[in-house]
N, C-alpha and C positions, 0 to 999 in steps of 0.2 A: 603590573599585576598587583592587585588590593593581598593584603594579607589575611584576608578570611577566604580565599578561593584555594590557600596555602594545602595542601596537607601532604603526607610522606608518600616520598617515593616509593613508585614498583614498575617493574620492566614494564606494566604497564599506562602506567601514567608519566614517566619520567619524559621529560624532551629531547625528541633524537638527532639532536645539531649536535654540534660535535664542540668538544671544547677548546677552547681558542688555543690551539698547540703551534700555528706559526701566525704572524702578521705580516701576508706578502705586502708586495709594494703594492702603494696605488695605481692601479690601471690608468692611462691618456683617456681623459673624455674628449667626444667630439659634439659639436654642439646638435641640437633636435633638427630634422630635415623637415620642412613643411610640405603638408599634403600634396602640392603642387610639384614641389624639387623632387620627391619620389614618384611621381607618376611619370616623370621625364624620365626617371632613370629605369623606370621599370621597362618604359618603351624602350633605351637603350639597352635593354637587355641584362642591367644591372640594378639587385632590389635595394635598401636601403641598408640591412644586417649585412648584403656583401661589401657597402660602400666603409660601413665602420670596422668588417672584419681587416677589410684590406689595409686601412689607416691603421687600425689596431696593428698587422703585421706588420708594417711599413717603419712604424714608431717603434717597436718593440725590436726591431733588428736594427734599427738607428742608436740605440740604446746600447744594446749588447755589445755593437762593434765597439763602442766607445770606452765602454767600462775598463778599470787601469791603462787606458790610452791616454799619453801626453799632447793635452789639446796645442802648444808649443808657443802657446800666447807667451809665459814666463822667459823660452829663451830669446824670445820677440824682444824683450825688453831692451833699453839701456843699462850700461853695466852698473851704472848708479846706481839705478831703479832697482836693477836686480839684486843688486847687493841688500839692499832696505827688505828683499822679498825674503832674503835667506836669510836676515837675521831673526823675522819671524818667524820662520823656520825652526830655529835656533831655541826661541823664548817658548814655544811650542813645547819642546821636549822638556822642557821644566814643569811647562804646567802636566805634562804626561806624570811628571813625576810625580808632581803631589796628587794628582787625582791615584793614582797606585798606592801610595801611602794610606789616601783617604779611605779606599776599598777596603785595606788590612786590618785601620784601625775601627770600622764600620764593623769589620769579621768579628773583632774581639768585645764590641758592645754589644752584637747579636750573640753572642756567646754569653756575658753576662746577663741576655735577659733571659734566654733560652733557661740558663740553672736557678733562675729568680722562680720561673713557672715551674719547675719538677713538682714542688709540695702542693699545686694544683693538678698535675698531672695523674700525681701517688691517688690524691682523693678522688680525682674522676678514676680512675682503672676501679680503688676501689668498691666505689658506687656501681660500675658495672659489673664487676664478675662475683658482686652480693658479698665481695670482704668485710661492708661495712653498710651502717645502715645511712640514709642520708637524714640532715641536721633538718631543724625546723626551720632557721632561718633562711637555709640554701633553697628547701622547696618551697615557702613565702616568696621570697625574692625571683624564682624562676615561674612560679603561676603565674606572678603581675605582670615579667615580658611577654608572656604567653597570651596573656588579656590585652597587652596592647598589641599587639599582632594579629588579636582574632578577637573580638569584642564577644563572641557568644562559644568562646572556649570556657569548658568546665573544668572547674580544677580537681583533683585527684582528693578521695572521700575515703578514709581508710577508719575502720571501726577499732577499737581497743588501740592496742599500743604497735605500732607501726616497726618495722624490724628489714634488714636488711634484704632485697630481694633484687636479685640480678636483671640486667637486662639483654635478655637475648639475642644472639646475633646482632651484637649496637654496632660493630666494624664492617660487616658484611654488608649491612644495609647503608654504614656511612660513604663506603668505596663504592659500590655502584649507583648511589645519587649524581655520582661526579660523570658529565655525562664518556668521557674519555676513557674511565676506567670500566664504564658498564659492558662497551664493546669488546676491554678485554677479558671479562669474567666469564665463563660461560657456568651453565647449568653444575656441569662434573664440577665444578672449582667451588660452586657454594656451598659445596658436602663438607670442603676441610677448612672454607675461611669463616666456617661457624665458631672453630676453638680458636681464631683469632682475637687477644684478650687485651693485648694493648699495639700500639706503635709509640715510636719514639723517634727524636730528632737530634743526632751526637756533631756537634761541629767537628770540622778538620782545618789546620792539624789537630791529633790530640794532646794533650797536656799530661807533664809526670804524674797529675795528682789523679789521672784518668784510670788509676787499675781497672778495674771492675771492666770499662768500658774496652780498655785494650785485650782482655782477653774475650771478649764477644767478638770486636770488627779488629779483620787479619787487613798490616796496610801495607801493602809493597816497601822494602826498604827505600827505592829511590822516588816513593813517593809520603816517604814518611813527613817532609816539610810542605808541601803540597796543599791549599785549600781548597775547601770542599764540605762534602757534609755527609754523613751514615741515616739510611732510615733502619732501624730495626723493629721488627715486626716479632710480635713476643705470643706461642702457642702452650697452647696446654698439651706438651706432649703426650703426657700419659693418656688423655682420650682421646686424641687425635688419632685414627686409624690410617692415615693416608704417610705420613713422616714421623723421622723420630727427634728432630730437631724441636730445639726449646725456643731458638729465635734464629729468623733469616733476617739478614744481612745484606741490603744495597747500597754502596757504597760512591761518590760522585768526586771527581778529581777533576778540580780549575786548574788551568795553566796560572802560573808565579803572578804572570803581571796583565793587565787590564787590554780590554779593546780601545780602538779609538772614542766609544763611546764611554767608558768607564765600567762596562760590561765586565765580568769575568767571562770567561775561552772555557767551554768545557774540552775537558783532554782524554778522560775515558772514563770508564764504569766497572764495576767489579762486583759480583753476589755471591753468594752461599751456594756450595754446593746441596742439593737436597737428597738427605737421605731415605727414600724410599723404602716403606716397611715391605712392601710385595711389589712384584714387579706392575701385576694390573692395577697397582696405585699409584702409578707415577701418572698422573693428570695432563705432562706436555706429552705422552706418548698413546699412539691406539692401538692395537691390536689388527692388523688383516690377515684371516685364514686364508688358504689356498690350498687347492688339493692338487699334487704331483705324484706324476706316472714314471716308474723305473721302466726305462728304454730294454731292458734285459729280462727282468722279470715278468713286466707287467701290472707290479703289483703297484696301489697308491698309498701316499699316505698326506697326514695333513699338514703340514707347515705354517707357524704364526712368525710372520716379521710384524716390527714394530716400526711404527712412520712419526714424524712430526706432528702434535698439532696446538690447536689454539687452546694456549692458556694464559689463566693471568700468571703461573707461576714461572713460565718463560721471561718473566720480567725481572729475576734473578739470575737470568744467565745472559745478558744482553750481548751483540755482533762488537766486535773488537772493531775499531775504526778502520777505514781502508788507506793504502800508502797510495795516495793518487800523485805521487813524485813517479812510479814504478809502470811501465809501457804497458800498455792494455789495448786488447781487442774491444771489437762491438760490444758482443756479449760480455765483457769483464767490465765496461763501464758502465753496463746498464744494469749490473750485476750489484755495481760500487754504487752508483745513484738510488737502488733499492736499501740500498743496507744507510746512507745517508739519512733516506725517510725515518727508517726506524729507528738510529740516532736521534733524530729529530723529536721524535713521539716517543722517545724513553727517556729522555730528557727534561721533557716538559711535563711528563706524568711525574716525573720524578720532583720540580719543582713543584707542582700543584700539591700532591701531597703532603712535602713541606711545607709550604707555606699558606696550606687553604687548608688541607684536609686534618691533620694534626692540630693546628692549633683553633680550630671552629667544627671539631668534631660532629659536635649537637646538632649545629645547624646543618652537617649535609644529614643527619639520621633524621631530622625532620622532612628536610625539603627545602629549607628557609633557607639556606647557600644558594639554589641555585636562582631567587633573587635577586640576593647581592650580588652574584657575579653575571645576571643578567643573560644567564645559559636559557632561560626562557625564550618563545613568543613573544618578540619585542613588539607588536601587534596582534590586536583579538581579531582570531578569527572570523566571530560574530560579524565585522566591520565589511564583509566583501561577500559579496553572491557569486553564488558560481553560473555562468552566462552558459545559456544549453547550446551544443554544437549537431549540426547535422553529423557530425563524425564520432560522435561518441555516443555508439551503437550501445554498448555493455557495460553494463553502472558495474557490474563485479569485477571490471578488466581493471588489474593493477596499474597496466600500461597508460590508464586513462585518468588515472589521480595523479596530483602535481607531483613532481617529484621534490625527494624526500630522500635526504642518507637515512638508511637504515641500519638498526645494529649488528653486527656482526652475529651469523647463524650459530646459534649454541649448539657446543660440540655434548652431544649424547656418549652411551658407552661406546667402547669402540668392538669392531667388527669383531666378531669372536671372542667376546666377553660370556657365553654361554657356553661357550664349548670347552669339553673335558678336556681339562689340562694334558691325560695318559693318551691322550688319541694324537696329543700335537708334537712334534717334535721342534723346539725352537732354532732359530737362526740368529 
């Protein structure tokens, strides 16, 4: 992607891949079948996709069976032999050791850079919510990477004496550039993450010297030595119509010590309660009316319960992990592999954030991240023709453009958001 075809994201123009929230394993290739090998096989009554689905199964449950099985080649050995196998073994756990160490003291340099950047931080928040006016030298310097990024970008022409002037909605627009969080924002949620005015990134554990911080992020006692990391997300409550909180709070707790890969182990997740100023501003919840008939009377009335739905701010109250030590039905394990996924994908929002979104802010509010992280069209369009089919009757049939993940449907008001309160009686 050239950098003059760059420009900011909107539901509309953003790219609807999804963002790289897991890296399964490689799929078994099998090699190409020549035109010839599939005509045979078609005569036998098997196509070419079912030769490689079959292989594909065949490989894939060859795999499975094997995974933590003791192939038994080691107790195969000579006791010699084996003995030389288990003192590597042995020297193994040492190197486990230090690479644990390395992880810790890794935490405490990323900690020292993180409070290096605060006084860049303080002037960007600044600069956006118009505390302050920006310096000459800061927009010099930001025109010129803008010119090298877009040769026929203009730079910004302000008459008399230039003064401080906020930038609207600069978080709103950074968070759904990212294409992972676009699908969880929906429409209702862009109402109140307009007064979103900063984020922030607090390592764990916290340190004595941390007041300030410790009375914003609540940390379990038996997870007070714990690493990990806090995002806090900082609102202008007083115009905020939706909460009355000043900052939410998502919190990430590692297990002590490392994977075999040097990995930290996420161990769970913790958020902020939100305090809702009215009920039909709570944004995870809808409204469905329903009218019921007294069996005695005959008379009706209306009834609003309140249901689940999609938001981003469900991302404050994340699924408590599941005990899968603990017997389970069908249904209870497919219940536990659901709640898994979204472990999964609240995890990984939650690293992106830190580690993309926070500290290259600018660039998702441009568009210019999602270059860098190559969330693009890694191929033009332009480059392929679409080949006409005698079967593709209806150019407007969805079913007949290639497929494409789409964004998650944006959740509108909910059901009985127009109906007078005095008519409903709640549940």
């Amino acid at each position: 992607m050239s950098s003059s075809n760059i420009t900011a994201p909107t539901p509309q123009n953003t790219p609807l891949n999804h963002a790289p929230i897991t890296s399964g394993l490689s799929r078994p290739t099998v090699a190409a079948i020549s035109e010839d090998a599939e005509g045979e096989e078609a005569e036998a009554g098997l196509s070419g996709s079912a030769v490689a689905g079959a292989l594909q199964s065949m490989v894939t449950s060859r795999l499975g069976s094997l995974v933590g099985a003791s192939s038994g080649y080691v107790e195969s050995l000579p006791d010699d032999v084996k003995r030389s196998v288990e003192a590597l073994k042995g020297i193994q756990t040492e190197q486990d050791a230090l690479l644990n160490k390395f992880k810790w003291e890794a935490l405490e340099l990323e900690r020292k850079y993180n409070a290096l950047q605060q006084p860049l931080y303080d002037r960007r928040k600044a600069i956006i919510t118009g505390a302050a006016a920006p310096k000459e030298e800061e927009v010099k310097k930001g025109a010129e990477l803008f010119k090298e990024e877009d040769e026929d970008y203009k730079e910004s022409v302000v008459e008399g004496e230039a003064g401080p002037s906020a930038i609207p909605s600069f978080w709103l627009n950074a968070l759904r550039t990212h294409p992972g969080l676009m699908e969880l924002i929906t429409e209702r949620d862009e109402e109140a993450l307009k007064w979103l005015t900063d984020i922030r990134v607090v390592n764990l554990p916290l340190k004595d010297t941390d007041e300030e911080i410790k009375k914003l992020v609540s940390i379990p006692e038996e997870s007070a030595s714990s690493p990990g990391y806090s995002l806090l997300f900082y609102f202008n409550a007083a115009e905020n119509p939706y909460f009355s909180n000043d900052v939410l709070v998502k919190t990430y707790f590692y297990q002590p010590t490392v994977d075999d890969l040097g990995d930290w182990i996420y161990d769970k997740a913790i958020g902020t309660k939100i305090d809702w100023k009215e009920e039909d501003m709570d944004l995870t919840r809808e409204w469905e009316v329903k009218r019921q008939r007294n069996k005695s009377t005959n008379r009706t009335r209306l009834v609003r319960k309140a249901k689940p739905t999609q938001s981003f701010f469900n991302f404050f109250d994340p699924p408590l992990p599941p005990n899968a030590d603990e017997a389970q039905t069908e249904e209870e394990a497919e219940a536990m592999e659901e709640i898994d996924e979204r472990l999964e994908i609240d995890y990984q929002i939650g690293e992106d954030i830190k580690e993309k979104v926070v500290p290259r802010a600018i660039d998702y509010f441009t568009g210019k991240a999602l270059a860098f992280d190559d969330y693009s069209e890694s191929e033009d369009e332009d480059d392929y023709e679409t080949e006409a089919s005698d079967e593709d009757d209806d150019d407007d049939d969805d079913d007949d453009l290639p497929s494409r993940r789409r964004p998650a449907k944006k959740g509108g008001k909910g059901a009985g958001s127009n109906v007078n309160p005095e008519e409903c009686k709640q549940q």
